[in-house]
Structures are given as C-alpha cells and as structure tokens.
C-alpha positions in Angstrom: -21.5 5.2 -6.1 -23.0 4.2 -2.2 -20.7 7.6 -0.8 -18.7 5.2 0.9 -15.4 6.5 -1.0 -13.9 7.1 2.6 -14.0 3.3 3.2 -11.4 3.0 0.1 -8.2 2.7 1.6 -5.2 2.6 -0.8 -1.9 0.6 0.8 1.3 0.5 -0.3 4.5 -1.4 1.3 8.3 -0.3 1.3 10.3 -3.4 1.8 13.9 -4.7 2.3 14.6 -5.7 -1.4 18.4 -5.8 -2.1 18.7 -9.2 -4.6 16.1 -10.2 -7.4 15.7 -13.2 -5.0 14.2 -11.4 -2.0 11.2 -10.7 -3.9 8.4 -11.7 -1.9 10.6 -13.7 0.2 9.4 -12.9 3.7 11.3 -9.5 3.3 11.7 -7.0 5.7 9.1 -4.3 5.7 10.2 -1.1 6.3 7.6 1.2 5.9 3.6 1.0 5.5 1.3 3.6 4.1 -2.2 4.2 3.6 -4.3 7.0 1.6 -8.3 7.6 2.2 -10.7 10.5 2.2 -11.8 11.5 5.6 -15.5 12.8 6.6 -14.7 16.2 4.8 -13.6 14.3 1.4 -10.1 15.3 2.0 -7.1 13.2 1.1 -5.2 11.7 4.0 -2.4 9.8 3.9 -0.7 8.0 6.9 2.4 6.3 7.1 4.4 3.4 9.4 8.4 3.4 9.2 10.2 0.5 11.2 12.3 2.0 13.8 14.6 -1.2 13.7 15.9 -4.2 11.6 13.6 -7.0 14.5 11.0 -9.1 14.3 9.7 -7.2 17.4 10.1 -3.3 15.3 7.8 -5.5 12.4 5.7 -6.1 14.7 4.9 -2.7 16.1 4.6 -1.7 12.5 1.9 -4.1 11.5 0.2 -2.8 15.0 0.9 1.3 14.1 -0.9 -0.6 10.4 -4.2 -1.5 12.3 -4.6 1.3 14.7 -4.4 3.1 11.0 -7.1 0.7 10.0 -9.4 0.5 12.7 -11.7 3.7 12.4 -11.7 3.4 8.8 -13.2 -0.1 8.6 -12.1 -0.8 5.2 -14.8 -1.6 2.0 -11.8 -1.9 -0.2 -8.0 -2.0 -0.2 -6.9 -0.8 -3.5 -3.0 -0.8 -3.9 -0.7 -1.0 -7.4 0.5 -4.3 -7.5 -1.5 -5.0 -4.6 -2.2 -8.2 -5.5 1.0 -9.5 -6.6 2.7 -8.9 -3.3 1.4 -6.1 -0.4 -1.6 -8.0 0.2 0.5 -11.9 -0.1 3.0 -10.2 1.8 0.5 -9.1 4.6 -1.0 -12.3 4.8 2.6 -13.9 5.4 3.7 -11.3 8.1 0.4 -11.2 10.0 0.9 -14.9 10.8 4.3 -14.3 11.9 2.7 -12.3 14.0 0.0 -14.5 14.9 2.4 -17.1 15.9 4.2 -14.1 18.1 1.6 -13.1 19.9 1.0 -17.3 20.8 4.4 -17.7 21.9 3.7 -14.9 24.7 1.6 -17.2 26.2 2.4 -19.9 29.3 1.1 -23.2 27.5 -2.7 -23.2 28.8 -3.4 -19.5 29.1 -5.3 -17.7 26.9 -3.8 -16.0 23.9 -3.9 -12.7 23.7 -4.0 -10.4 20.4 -4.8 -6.8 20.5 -7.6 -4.4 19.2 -4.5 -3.4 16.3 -4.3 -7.1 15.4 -8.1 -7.9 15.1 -8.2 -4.1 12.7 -5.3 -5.6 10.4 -6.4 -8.9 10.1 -10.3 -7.7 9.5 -9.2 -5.5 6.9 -7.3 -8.7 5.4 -9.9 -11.0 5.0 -13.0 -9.1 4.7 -12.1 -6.0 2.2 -12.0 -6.6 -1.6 -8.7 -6.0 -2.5 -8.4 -4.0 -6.1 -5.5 -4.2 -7.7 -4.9 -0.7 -9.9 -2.3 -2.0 -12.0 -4.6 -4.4 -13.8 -7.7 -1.9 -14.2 -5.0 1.1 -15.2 -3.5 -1.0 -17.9 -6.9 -2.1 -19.8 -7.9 1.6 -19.4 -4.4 3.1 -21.0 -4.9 0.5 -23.8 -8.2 0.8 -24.9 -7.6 4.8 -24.7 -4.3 4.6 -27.0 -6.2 1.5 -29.1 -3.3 -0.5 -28.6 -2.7 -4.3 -26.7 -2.8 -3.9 -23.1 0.6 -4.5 -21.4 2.1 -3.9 -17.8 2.8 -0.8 -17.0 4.5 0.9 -13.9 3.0 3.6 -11.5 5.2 6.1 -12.7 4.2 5.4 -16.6 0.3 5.4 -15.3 0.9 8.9 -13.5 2.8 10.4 -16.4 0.2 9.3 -19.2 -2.0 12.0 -20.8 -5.2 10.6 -19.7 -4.2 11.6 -15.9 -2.6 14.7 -16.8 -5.6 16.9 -15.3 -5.8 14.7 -11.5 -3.6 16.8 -8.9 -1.2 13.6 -8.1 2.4 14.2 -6.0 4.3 12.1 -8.5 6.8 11.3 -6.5 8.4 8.8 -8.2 11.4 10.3 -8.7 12.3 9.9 -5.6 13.9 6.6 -6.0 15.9 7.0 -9.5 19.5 6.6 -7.3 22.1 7.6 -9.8 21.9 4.6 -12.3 24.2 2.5 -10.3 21.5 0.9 -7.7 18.0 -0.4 -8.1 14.8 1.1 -6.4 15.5 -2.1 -3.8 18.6 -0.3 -2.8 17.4 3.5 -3.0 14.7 2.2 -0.3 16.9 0.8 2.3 19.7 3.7 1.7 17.0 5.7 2.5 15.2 3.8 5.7 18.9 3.3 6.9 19.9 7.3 7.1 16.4 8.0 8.2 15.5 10.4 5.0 12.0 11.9 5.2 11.6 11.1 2.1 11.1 8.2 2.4 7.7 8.8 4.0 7.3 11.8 1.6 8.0 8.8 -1.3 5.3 6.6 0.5 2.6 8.9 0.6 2.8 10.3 -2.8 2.6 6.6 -4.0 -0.5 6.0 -1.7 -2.2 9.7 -2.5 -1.9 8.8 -6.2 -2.9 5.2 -6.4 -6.1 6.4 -4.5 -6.6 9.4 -6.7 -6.4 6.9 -10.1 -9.0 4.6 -8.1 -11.5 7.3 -8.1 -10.7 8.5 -11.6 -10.9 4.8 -13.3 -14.2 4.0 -11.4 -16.0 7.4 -11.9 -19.4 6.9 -14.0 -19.1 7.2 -16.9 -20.9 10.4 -18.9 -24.5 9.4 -19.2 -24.4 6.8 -17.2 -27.0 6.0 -14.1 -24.7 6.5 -10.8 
C-alpha cells in the first residue's frame, strides 16, 4: 500500500533432492531465483545455476544471490514454502559460507566477507519473510467454503480464483515420465545443462510474486 511493491522480492531454490531423506539436509543447491518489479512496474526475474557439484560453485551462487539482492534492498522475501525450507536452507548455507570466508584467513588477520555477502545476509535477517503457501491456502478455502488444507504451487496457479493473473505456469516442466520424482527431473536437468531449468525457475518466481500482489490487494471498498 506504501508503493514499495518493488522491494517484494519473491525467492525460490532448486536443490539436489534425490531420496526423501535429503530433504533439508544441507542439500546441494543448484539453482537460485528471484522475481521483483523494477522502477517501471515491470516483472523481472533473475536466476543463479551452479556451474559445479563444490562447495566453492555454492559459494559463488550464494554471491551471484546477493549481487541479485543488493540494489533491491529487500522489504519482504515472499517464496512458496518459503518458510519450511528456502529461507532455513539459506540460513544453513550462508554460514557455511561464513565459516568459508573465515578459513581464508591467516589466524590474526582480519576476516574478509564481500559487498555480495553483507546483501545476502541483510536480506536474511532484516526482510519479513511471507510464506505464500500459508496465505494461498486460507484464501482457496474460504473462497470454495471448505477446510483449509496444503496445497501445491501448481494446484494454487490452476485454481479458478487466479484464472485472470498472466502467470507462466510452468510447472509442467518437471512431470518426468511417472518413473522419477520432481528431485530427480531437477538434477537430470542441472546435469545436461537444460535451459529449462532456469525457464522452470523463473516461472516459479514470476508467479509466486504475481499471487503475492493478488492475495494482498485491498480489498473493494477498502481504505488503501
């Protein structure tokens, strides 16, 4: 309601998933992407692949992640699921790469962390972090008068009450051929280098940000 809609940055994670175990299990992450409205109000959306299966490849992701960052100066990180694992995720692999960056230095010298880390980590600790699935599901429910349940991104997108917003819906991307999870699809994918991967990425991000704006518009007759 402030205008400061291009501060809302909506983050999504791609990640090395191949067992029900790895959940959230320090996993690999392969690819990063971000959505936001720039100064005209138009959509962008950025994305992060890693080049390599290293700690050092993570690394320069999370650092490619926070020179994304940096001019936006994030109000809020809105993400599906976002709670429940990118932002715990984050949290775990930007102090493995605190502890990195620590390890470059003689015992004595000063530690040095650059301008990428300092946009990352802000953006960690000082932007409320929305979590879409939890405000889509309330908002599905009450508008089919039924008991809210957990729903996934691609049920959200494909529900009547979004059937108007201009999402990608890109979803499909992932299906695989009934033989291999979503887990497995992802890291084909990263593996043979397939844009579309990044083309999955930023439909995910585009969208999320696109139901943030929708399921936090005033509402008719309502003071903005």
């Amino acid at each position: 309601n402030n205008g400061a809609w291009n501060q809302v940055v909506s983050l999504d994670l791609e990640t090395k998933v191949l067992q029900p175990g790895d959940f959230l299990s320090n996993e690999r992450v392969l690819a990063a992407g971000v959505s936001f409205r720039d100064s005209h109000g138009k959509v962008q959306a950025q994305t992060a692949v890693l080049e390599e299966d290293s700690d050092e490849s993570e690394f320069a992701l999370l650092e490619k992640l926070g020179r994304i960052l940096e001019p936006i100066h994030p109000l809020v990180l809105a993400g599906y699921n976002i709670s429940g694992y990118d932002f715990p995720l984050l949290c775990l692999k930007i102090k493995r790469y605190d502890d990195y960056r620590r390890s470059l230095a003689a015992p004595g010298d000063k530690k040095y962390f650059p301008r990428e880390y300092w946009a990352l980590k802000d953006a960690l600790t000082r932007a409320y972090i929305l979590d879409i699935m939890h405000v889509a599901r309330f908002k599905v429910a009450r508008h089919d008068r039924t008991t809210a349940k957990y729903l996934k991104l691609k049920d959200v997108i494909a529900h009547p009450m979004f059937s108007a917003l201009p999402l990608m819906r890109k979803k499909g991307l992932t299906e695989g051929n009934g033989e291999k999870n979503k887990g497995e699809v992802i890291y084909e994918m990263w593996k043979g280098k397939d844009p579309r991967l990044a083309e999955y990425l930023e439909g995910d991000v585009h969208d999320t940000l696109l139901l943030a704006e929708e399921l936090f518009k005033p509402e008719p007759g309502s003071n903005p």
